[in-house]
C-alpha positions as CSV (number, residue, x, y, z in Angstrom):
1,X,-13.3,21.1,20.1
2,X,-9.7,20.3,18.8
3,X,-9.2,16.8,17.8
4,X,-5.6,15.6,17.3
5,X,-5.7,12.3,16.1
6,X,-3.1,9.8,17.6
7,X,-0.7,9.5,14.2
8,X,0.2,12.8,14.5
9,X,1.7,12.8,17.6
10,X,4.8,14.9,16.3
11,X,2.7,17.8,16.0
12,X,2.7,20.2,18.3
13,X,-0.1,22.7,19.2
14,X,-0.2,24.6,15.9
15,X,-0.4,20.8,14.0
16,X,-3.7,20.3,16.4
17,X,-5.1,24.4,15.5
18,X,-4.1,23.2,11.4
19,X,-6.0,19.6,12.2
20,X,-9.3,22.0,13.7
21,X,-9.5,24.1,10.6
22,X,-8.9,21.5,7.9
23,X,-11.9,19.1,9.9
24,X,-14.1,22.6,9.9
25,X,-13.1,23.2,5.9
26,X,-14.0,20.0,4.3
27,X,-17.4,20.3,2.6
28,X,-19.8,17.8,3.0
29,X,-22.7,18.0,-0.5
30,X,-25.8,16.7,-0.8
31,X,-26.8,14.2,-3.9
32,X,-26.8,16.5,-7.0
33,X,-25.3,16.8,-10.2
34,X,-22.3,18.9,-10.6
35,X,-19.3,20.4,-12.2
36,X,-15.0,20.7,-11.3
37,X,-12.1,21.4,-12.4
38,X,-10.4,18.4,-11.3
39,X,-11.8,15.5,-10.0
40,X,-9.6,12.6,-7.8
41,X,-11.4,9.5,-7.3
42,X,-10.1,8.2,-4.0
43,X,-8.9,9.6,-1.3
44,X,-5.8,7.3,-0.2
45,X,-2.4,7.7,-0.4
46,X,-2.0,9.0,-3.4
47,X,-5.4,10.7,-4.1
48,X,-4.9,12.8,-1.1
49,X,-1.4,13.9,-1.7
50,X,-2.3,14.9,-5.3
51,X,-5.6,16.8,-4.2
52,X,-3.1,18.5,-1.6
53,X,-0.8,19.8,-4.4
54,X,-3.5,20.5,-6.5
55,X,-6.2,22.5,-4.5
56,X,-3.2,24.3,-2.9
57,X,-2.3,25.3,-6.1
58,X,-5.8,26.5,-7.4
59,X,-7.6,27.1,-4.6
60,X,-10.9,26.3,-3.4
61,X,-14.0,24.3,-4.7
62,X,-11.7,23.3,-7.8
63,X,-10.9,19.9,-6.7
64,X,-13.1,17.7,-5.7
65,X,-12.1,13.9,-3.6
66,X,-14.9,11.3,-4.2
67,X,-14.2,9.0,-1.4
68,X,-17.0,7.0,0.5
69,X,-15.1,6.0,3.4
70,X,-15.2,6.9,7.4
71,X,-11.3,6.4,7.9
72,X,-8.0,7.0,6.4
73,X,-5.5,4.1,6.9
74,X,-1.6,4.2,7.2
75,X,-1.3,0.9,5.6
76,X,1.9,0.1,5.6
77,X,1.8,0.5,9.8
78,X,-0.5,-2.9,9.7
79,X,3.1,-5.2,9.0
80,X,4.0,-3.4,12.6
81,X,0.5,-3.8,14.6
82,X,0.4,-7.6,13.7
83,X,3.6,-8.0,15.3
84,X,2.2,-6.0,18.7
85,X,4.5,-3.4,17.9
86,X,2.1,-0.6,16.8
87,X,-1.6,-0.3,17.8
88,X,-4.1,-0.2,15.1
89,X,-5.4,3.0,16.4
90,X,-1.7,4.3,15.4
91,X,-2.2,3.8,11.8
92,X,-5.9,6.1,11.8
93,X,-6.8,9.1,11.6
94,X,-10.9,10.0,10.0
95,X,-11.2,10.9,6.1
96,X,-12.9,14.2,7.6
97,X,-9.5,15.7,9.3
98,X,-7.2,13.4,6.3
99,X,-8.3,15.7,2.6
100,X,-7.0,18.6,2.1
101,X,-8.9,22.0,3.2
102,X,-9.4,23.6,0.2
103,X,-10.7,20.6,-1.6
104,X,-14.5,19.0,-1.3
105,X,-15.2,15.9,-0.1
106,X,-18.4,14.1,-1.8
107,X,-18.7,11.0,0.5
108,X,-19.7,8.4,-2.0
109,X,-18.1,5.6,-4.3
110,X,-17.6,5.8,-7.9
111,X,-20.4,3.8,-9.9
112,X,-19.6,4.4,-13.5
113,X,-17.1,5.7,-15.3
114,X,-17.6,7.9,-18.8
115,X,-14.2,8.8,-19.6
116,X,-15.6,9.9,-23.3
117,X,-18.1,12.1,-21.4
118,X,-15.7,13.5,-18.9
119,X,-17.8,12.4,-15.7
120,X,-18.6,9.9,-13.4
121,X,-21.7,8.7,-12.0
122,X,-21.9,8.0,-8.0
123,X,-23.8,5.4,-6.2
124,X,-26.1,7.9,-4.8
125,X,-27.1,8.7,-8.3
126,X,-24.8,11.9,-8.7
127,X,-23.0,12.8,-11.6
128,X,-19.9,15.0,-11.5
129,X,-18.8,16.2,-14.7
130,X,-14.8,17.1,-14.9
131,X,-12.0,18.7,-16.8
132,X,-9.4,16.1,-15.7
133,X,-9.5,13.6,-13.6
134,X,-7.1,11.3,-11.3
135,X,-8.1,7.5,-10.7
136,X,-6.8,6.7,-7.2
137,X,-9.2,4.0,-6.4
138,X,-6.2,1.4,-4.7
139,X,-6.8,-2.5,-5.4
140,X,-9.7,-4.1,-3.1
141,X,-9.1,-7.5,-1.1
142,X,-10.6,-10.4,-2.3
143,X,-10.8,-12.9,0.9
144,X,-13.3,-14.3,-1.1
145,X,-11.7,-16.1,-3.6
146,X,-10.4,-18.6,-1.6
147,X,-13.1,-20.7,-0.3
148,X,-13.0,-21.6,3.0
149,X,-10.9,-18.0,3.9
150,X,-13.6,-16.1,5.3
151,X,-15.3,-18.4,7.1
152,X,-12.0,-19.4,9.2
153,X,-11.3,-15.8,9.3
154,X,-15.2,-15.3,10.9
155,X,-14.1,-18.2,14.2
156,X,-13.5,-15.7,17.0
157,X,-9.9,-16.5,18.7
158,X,-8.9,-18.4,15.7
159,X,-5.9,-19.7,14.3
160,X,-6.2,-18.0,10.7
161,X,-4.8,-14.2,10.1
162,X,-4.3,-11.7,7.6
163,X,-2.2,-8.1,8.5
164,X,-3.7,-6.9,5.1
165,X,-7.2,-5.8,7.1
166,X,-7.9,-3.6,9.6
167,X,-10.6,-6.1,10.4
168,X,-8.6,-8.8,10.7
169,X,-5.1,-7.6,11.3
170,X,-5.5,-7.9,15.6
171,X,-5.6,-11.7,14.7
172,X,-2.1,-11.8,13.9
173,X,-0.6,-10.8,17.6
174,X,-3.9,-13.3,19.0
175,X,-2.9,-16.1,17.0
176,X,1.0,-16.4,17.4
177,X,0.4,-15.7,21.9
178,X,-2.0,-19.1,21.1
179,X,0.8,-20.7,19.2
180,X,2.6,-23.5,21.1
181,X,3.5,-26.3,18.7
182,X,3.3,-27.2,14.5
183,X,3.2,-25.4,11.3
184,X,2.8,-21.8,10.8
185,X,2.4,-21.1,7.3
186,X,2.5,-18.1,5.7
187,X,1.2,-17.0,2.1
188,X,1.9,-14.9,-0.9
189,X,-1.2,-15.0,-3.9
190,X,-0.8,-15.7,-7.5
191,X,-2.0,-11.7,-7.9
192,X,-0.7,-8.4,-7.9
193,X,-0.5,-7.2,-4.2
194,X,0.1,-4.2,-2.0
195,X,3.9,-4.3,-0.9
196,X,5.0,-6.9,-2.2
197,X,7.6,-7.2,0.4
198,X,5.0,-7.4,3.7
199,X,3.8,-11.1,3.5
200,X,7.2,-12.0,4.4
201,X,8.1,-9.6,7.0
202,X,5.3,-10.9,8.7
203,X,7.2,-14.5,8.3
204,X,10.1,-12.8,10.0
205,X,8.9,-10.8,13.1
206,X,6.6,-14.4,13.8
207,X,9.5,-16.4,13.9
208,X,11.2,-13.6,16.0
209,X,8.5,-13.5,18.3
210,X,8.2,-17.4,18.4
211,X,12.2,-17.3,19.6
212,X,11.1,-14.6,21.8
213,X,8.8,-16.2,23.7
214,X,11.0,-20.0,24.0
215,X,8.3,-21.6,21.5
216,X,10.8,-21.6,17.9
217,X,11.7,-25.1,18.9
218,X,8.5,-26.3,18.3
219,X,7.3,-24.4,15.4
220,X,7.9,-25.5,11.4
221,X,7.7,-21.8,10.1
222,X,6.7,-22.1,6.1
223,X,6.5,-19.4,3.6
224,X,4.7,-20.4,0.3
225,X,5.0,-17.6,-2.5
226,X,3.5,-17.9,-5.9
227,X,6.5,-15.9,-6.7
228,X,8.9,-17.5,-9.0
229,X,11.5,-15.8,-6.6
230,X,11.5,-14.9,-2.8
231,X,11.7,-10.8,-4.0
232,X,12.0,-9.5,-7.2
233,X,15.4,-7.9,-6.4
234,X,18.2,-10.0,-6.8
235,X,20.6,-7.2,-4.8
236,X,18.3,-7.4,-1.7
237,X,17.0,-11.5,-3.0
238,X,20.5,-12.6,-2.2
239,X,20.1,-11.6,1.3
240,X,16.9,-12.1,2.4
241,X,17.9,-16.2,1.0
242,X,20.5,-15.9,3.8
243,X,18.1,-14.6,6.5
244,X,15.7,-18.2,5.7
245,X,18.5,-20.1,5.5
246,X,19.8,-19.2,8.9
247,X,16.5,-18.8,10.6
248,X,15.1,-22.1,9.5
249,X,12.1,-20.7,7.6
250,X,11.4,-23.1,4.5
251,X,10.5,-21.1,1.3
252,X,8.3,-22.7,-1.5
253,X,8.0,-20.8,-4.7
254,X,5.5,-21.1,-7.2
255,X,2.7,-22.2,-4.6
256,X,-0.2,-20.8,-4.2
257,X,-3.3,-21.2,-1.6
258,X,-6.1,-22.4,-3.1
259,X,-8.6,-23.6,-0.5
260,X,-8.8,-23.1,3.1
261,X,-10.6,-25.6,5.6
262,X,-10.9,-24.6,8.8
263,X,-12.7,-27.1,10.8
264,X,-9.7,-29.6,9.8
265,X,-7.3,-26.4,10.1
266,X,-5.9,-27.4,6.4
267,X,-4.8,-25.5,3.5
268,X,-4.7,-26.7,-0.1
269,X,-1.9,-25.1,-2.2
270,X,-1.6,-25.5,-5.7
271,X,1.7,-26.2,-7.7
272,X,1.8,-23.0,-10.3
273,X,4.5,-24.8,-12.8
274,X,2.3,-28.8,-12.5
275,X,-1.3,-28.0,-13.4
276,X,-3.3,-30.2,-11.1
277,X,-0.7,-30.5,-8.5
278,X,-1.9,-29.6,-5.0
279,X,-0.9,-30.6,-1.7
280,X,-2.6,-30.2,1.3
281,X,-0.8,-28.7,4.8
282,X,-1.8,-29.0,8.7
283,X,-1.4,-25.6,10.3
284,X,-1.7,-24.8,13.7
285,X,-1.4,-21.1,12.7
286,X,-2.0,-19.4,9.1
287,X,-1.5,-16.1,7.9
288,X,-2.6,-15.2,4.5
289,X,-1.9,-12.8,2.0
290,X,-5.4,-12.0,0.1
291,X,-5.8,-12.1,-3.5
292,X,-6.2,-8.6,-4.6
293,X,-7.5,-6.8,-7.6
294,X,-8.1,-3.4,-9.0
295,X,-12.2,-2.7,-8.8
296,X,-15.0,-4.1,-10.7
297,X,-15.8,-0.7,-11.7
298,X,-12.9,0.5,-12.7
299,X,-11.6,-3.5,-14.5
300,X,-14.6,-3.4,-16.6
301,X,-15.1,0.0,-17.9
302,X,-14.1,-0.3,-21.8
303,X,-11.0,2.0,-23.0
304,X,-10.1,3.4,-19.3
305,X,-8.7,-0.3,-18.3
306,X,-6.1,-2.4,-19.9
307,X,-6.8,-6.2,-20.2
308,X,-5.4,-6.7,-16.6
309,X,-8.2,-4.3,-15.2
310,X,-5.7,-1.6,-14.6
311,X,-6.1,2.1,-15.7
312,X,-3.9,2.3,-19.2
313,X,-1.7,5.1,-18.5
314,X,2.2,6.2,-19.4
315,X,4.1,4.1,-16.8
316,X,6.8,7.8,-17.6
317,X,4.3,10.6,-17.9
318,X,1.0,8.8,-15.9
319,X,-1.1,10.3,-18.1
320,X,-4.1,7.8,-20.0
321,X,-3.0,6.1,-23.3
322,X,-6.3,7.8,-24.5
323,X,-7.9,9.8,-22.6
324,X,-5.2,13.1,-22.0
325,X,-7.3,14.6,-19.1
326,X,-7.0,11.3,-17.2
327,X,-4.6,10.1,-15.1
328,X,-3.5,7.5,-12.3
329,X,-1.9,7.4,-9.2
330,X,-0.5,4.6,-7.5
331,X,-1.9,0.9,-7.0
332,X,-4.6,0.8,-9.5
333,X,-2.4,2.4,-12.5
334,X,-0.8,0.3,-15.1
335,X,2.3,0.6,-14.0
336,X,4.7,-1.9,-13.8
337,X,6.7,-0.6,-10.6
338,X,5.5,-2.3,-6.8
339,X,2.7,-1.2,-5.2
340,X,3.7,0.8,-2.3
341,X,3.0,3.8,-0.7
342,X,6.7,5.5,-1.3
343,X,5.6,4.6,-5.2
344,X,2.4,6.9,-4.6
345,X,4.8,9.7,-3.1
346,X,7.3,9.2,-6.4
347,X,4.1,9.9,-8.2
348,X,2.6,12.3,-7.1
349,X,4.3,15.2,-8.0
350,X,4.4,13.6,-11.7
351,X,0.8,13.9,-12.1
352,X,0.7,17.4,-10.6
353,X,3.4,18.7,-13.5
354,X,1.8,16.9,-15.9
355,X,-2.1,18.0,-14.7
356,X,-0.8,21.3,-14.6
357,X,1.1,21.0,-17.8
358,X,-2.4,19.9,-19.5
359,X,-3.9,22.6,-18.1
360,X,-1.8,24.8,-19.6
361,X,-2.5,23.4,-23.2
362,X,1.5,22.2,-22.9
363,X,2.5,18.6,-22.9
364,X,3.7,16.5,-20.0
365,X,6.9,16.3,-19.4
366,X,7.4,15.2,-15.8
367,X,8.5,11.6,-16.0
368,X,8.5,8.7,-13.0
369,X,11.3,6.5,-13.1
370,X,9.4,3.2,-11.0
371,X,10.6,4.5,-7.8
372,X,9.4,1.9,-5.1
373,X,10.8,1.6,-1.3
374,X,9.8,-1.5,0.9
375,X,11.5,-1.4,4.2
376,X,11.7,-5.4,5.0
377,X,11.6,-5.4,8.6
378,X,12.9,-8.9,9.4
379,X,12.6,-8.8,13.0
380,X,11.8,-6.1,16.3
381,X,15.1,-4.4,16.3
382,X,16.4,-5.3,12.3
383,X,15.0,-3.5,8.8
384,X,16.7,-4.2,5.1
385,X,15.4,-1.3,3.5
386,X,15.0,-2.0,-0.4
387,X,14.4,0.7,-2.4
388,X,14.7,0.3,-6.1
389,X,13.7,1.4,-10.0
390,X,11.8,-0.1,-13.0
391,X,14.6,-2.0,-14.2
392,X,14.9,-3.8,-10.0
393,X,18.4,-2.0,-9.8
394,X,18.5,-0.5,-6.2
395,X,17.9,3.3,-6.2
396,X,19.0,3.6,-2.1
397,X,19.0,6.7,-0.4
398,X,21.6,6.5,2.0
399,X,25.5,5.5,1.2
400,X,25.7,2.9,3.0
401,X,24.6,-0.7,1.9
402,X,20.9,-0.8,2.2
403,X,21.0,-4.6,1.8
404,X,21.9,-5.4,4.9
405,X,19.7,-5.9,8.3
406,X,20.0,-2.5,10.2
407,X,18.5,-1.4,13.5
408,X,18.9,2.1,12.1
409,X,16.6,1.2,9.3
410,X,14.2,0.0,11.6
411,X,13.4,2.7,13.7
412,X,13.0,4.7,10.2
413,X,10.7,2.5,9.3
414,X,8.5,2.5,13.0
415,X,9.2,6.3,13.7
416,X,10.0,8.4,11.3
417,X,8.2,7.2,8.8
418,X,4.5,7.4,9.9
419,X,5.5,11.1,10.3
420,X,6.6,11.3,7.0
421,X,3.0,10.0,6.2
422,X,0.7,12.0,8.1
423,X,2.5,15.3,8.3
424,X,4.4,15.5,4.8
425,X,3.2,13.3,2.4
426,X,-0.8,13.7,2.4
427,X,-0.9,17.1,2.7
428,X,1.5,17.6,-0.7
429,X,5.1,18.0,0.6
430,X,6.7,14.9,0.5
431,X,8.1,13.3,-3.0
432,X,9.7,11.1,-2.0
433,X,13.8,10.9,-0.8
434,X,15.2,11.9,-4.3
435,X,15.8,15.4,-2.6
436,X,18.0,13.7,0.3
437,X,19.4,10.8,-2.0
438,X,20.6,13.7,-3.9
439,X,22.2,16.0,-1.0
440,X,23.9,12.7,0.1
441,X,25.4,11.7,-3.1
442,X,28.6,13.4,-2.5
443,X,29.0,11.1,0.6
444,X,28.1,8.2,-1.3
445,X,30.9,9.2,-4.1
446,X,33.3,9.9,-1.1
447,X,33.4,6.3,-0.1
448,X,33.8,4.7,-3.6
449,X,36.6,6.8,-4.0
450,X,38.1,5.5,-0.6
């Protein structure tokens, strides 16, 4: 029976026969141990994409995806389904009809690493022995380092919220209908996060909806970052200062959550720059932004991790500092660029050169310049999409100025990109917009010259 699974609703009848074949394709193997050519741990963003490119190239049962979950999520959808926009059954589809065809899936979770061995060992006991290997294993969600946080998560209908989960990310749209009066706080961690930019969009489509629905005049809408700056990009910083300002959204950097308590519906927040300073707010709705970290397996394995728990690679080439048949894609690599799935598209083809360059006996020379994109939608019709380098100078795509609040920009963002996504981008064909940036530049030289 053909399954088309509701994110790819561009598709059209040959997208659904594709969608049959590739859910008939993917192997499922018993526990044993076993031997590939190339080996992607995680089967996300970016470890699908790559394992697209690269079991298209060679062909199949040379790649192997170790991934141990059910579903495949479109992340970045979640900023849109906690603002009712978007339902969470938009941003699905299952792992099974997600991987690549020619590649096999082993559903399991990595248990140890051996990079000096050239194999990992499973949680079912299995160990797969590789030639080269991609670490795609993403940065997990630590609700629990903020006491009180789960348990006021746990209180059915309550006032406490977090877009980051697909457990939890229905609470958002529950919790600002329930909203009538006080402060709605909102939070960014003192940790590396995924998009950096969406714990603030979700600041401005609440206070959008909050004017919406007549309730604005009632609401004290705070936004505490542990950021020593509201975005790390002054071009699109400068703007986004003017969108708080004239929205009437208070922004405290350098604060950080520390302690929830939900039967007094309080949160403690901690003063980054005055050790021991904390203050404690009444909230009649808060929305927070996890602390996140790369995985315990992957943090403490000696020699593949750097002291931040990251894996140690070439932020140009993405290839390990030590290990040469290792590499890493996206959030959990060393990298100093944003987190974001755009990032993982930028990357992508990178590691493929370079894998295949390896392969080869040559050496890399495909090199990633930081790209990162974070379309900050600041409202239900408005979108300032930031896109930007290693050195936080815009890289936009478009000539026109991408710093501004566009509707245009927003229905990319709802529309076209989940398309980009599901269609383009996992199964290997979408790097990124360097291509378009590049076929537009003589548009964007045009109007300089005017």
């Amino acid at each position: 029976m053909l399954h088309l699974c509701r994110n790819a609703k561009p598709s059209v009848i040959c997208g659904a026969i594709q969608q049959s074949v590739r859910f008939l394709s993917v192997s499922h193997v018993s526990a044993s141990n076993r031997q590939c050519k190339i080996l992607v741990v995680g089967g996300g963003s970016g470890g699908c994409s790559v394992a697209a490119k690269l079991s298209s190239r060679l062909g199949p049962g040379k790649v192997v995806v170790l991934d141990p979950a059910d579903n495949h999520y479109y992340q970045p959808m979640f900023t849109l389904v906690g603002g009712g926009m978007k339902k969470l059954e938009d941003s699905v589809c299952s792992m099974k009809e997600t991987l690549p065809s020619l590649a096999t899936w082993v559903r399991d979770s990595v248990a140890q690493f051996e990079p000096a061995a050239n194999a990992v060992v499973t949680s079912n006991g299995e160990r797969i022995e590789y030639e080269q290997m991609v670490i795609a294993v993403g940065l997990e969600l630590r609700y629990d380092r903020i006491p009180g946080l789960l348990e006021a998560l746990a209180i059915p209908g309550g006032n406490v919220c977090s877009n980051y989960s697909p457990k939890y990310v229905n609470r958002t749209m529950e919790a600002l209908q329930k909203f009538h009066q006080g402060n709605a706080v909102f939070t960014f961690p003192n940790s590396p996060v995924k998009c950096p930019g969406a714990p603030q969009k979700v600041v401005y489509i609440s206070e959008h909806y909050l004017r919406k629905n007549r309730k604005r005049r009632e609401a004290k809408i705070i936004y505490n970052t542990a950021l020593p700056v509201i975005f790390g990009v002054k071009h699109y910083a400068d703007v986004l200062w003017k969108v708080v300002e004239h929205r009437d959204i208070e922004v405290n950097l350098r604060t950080n959550l520390k302690q929830v308590i939900p039967e007094r519906n309080q949160a403690v927040f901690e003063n980054l720059d005055k050790p021991g300073g904390e203050h404690t707010i009444e909230y009649s709705l808060l929305h927070v932004t996890p602390p996140m970290a790369a995985p315990e397996v992957l943090s403490t394995c000696p020699g593949l991790a750097n002291a931040a728990g990251f894996v140690d690679v070439n932020k140009d080439t993405l290839q390990h500092v030590k290990f040469p048949n290792i590499f890493a894609i996206g959030d959990c690599s060393s990298t100093p660029n944003s987190k974001t799935a755009a990032s993982a598209a930028a990357q992508a083809p990178v590691v493929y050169r370079n894998m295949m360059a390896v392969m080869e006996g040559k050496s890399p020379s495909a090199s990633y310049n930081g790209y990162a994109s974070c379309p900050l939608v600041t409202g239900y019709n408005s979108c300032i999409l930031a896109e930007f380098d290693y050195n936080l100078q815009p890289l936009e795509t478009f000539p026109l100025p991408q710093n501004k609040e566009r509707w245009s920009m927003f229905l990319l963002k709802k529309h076209f990109m989940p398309f980009l996504y599901w269609e383009l981008m996992l199964n290997g064909m979408w790097n990124g917009p360097a291509i378009v940036r590049k076929l537009l530049e003589p548009l964007r030289k045009e109007k300089k010259t005017l």
